[in-house]
C-alpha positions as CSV (number, residue, x, y, z in Angstrom):
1,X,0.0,0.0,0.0
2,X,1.5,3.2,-1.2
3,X,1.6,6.0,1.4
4,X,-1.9,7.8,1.5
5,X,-2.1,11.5,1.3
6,X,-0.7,13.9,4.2
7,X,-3.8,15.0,6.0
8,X,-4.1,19.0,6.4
9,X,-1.9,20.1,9.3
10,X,-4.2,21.8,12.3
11,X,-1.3,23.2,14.0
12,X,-0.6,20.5,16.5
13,X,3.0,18.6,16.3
14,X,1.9,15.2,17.4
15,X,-1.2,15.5,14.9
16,X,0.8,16.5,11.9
17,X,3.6,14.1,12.7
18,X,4.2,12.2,9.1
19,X,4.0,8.3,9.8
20,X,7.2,7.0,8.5
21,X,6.2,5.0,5.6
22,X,7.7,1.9,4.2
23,X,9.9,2.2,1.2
24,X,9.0,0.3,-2.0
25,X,12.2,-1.9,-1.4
26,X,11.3,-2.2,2.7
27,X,7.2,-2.9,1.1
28,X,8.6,-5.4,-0.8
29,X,10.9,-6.8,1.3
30,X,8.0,-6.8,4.0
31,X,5.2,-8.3,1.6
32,X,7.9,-11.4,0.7
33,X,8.8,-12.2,4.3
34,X,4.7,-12.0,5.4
35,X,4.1,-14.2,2.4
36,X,6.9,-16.8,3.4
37,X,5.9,-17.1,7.0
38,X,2.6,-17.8,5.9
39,X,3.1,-20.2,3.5
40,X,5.5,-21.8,5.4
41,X,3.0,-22.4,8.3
42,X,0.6,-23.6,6.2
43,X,2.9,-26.1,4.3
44,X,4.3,-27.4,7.9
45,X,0.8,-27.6,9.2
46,X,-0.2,-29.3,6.5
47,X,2.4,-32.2,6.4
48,X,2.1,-32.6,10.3
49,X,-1.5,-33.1,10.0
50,X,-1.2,-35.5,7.0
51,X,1.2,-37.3,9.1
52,X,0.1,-37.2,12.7
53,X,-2.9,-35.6,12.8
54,X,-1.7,-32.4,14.3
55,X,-0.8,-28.8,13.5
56,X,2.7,-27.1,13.9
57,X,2.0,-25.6,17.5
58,X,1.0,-29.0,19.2
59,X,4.1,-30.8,17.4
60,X,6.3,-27.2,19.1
61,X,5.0,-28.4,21.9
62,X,5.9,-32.0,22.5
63,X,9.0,-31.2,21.0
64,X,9.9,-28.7,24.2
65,X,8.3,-31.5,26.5
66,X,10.7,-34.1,24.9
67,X,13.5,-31.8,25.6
68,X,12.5,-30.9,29.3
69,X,14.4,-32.7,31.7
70,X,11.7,-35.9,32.8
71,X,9.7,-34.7,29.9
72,X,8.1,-32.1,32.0
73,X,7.2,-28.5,32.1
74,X,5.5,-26.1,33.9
75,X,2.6,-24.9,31.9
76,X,3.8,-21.1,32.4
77,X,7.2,-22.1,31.3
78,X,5.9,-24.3,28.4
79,X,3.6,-21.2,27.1
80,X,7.1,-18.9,27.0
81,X,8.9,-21.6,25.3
82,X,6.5,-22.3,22.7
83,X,5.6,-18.2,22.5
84,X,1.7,-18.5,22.6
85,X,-1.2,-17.2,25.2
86,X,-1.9,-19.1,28.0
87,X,-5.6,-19.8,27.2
88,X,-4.1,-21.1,23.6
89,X,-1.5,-23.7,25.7
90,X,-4.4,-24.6,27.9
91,X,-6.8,-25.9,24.8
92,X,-3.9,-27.7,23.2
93,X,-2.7,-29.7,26.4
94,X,-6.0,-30.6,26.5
95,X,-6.3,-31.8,23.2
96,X,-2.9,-33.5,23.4
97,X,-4.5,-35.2,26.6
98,X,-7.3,-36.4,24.8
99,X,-4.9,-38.5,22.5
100,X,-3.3,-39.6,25.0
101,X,0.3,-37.6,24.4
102,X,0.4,-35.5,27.5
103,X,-1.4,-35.5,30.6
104,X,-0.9,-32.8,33.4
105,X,0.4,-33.1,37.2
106,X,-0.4,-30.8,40.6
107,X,2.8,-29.1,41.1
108,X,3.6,-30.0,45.1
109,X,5.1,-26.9,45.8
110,X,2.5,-24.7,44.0
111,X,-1.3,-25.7,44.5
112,X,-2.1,-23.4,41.4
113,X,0.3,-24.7,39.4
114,X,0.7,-27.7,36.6
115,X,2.5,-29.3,34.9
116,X,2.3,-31.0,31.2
117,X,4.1,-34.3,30.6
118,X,5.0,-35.9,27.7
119,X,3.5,-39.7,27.8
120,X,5.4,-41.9,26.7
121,X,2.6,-42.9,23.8
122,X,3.3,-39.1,22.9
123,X,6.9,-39.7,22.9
124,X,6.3,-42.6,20.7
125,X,4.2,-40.6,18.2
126,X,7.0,-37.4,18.2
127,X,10.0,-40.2,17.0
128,X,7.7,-41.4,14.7
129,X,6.8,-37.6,13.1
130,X,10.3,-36.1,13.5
131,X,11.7,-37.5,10.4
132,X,8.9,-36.4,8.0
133,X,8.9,-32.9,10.0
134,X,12.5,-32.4,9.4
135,X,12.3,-33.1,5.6
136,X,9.5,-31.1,5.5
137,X,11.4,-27.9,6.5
138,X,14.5,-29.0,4.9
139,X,13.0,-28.7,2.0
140,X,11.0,-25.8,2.8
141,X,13.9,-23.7,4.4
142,X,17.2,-25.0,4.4
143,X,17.7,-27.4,0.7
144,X,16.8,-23.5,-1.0
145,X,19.4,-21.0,1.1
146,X,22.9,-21.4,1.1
147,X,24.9,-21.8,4.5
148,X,25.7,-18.0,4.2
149,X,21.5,-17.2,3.3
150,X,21.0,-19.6,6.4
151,X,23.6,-17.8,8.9
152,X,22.1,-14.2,8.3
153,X,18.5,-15.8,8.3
154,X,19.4,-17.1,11.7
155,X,20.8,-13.6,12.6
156,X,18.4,-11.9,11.2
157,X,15.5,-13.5,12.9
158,X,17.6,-13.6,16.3
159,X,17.5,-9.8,16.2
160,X,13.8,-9.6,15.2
161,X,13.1,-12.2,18.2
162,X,15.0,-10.4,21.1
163,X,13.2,-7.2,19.9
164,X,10.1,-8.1,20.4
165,X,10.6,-10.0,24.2
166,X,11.3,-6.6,26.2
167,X,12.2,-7.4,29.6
168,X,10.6,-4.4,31.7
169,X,7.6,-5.1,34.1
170,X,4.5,-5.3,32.2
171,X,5.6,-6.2,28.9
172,X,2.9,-7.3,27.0
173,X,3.7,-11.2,26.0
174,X,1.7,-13.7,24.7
175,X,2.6,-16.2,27.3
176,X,2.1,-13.4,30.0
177,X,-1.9,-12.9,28.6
């Protein structure tokens, strides 16, 4: 979208203050990276629910389970690892529950606190999607960038990422909501 028209100035600074708009080469370096990520999503959701039955963000997180040490996480922790709402991690641990992949536990030391564990039948069903998952975004990602594309896509992203997790009090997070 091209910059619209300057509205008349009324005399007041913050009023007449110009948004600064997106160059052509920033719009189009902005419409490619929106239309990647989305197409990328899809493609990786697709595959995973071809081949288990479940989209991207529910494979994220028995992934970070796997990885936890006893396959466990708290769910506060889990919802900052895997970057979504709270509300959203509560629906899929519940789903994943109902297959049988996770189920949660009290925490002893925290009576309003859980956490979600990774069954071992959800275990079972992660080594068994892994290697279709990592072709998936092989080809997807990594088969079409050379090592020096992938270092400052890494980079890049790395910088993007730590931007947008501010550390102050009240930060507005998705796994703080």
């Amino acid at each position: 979208m091209k910059a619209p028209a300057p509205a008349p100035a009324n005399g007041s600074a913050a009023e007449s203050k110009e948004p600064r708009w997106l160059t052509d080469e920033e719009q189009r370096v902005w419409r490619s990276f929106m239309e990647g990520v989305t197409l990328l999503d899809d493609h990786l959701d697709r595959q995973l629910q071809r081949d288990a039955g479940m989209p991207h963000v529910y494979y994220g997180l028995l992934v970070k389970l796997a990885e936890a040490p006893r396959r466990r996480l708290r769910m506060t922790e889990l919802a900052m690892l895997a970057k979504i709402t709270r509300s959203r991690l509560s629906h899929a641990i519940a789903r994943l529950e109902k297959n049988g992949w996770v189920h949660r536990e009290d925490c002893p030391d925290d009576k309003r606190g859980q956490f979600a564990v990774l069954t071992d039948e959800g275990l079972e069903v992660l080594r068994q999607t892994a290697p279709g998952h990592v072709e998936a975004v092989r080809q997807a990602v990594f088969d079409r960038l050379s090592p020096e594309q992938q270092k400052s896509l890494g980079e890049i992203m790395r910088i993007v990422a730590e931007g947008l997790q501010p550390t102050e009090a009240g930060a507005d997070l998705p796994w703080l909501r």
